[in-house]
N, C-alpha and C positions, 0 to 999 in steps of 0.2 A: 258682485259681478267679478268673475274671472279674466284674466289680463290673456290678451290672443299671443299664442305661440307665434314664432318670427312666421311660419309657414303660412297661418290665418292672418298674420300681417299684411304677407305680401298680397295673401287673394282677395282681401279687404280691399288694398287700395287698388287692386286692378280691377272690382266691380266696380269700385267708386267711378273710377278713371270712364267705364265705361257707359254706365248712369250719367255722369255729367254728359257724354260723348250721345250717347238717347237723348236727353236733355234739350239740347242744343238744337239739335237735328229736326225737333218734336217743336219746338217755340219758333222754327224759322216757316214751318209749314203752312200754306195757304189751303184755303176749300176745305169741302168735307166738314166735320160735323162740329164744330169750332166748342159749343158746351164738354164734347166727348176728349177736346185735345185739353179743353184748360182741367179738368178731370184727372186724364192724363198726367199733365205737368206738374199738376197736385201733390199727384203720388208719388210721382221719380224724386220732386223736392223733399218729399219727406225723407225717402229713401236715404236719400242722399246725404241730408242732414243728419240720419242716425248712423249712416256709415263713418261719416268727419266727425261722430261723436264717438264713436268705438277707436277708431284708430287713436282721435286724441286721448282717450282716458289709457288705452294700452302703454303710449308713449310717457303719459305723467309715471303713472306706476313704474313702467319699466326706468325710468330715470330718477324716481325717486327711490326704488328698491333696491 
């Protein structure tokens, strides 16, 4: 796996930023089709978890290289 340039850094953590920020928004929501939201929230957690895993594996590398 390749370590993200400072530039994929940044834009790393500002999806991340913005996925927790969907997140959030999506878990506080009433009505509507509640199977399709938890679904949903499914997905952005994964997301999101693979993004706090890419930034953190950048970070080791770049600190231990």
């Amino acid at each position: 796996m390749r370590q993200l340039t400072e530039i994929e850094l940044t834009n790393t953590r500002r999806k991340l930023r913005d996925l927790e920020s969907l997140y959030q928004s999506k878990s506080q929501e009433t009505g509507g089709d509640e199977e399709l939201r938890e679904i949903t929230l499914e997905s952005l957690q994964r997301l999101i978890k693979q993004l706090k895993e890419e930034i953190i594996r950048s970070e080791v590398h770049s600190v231990a290289g």
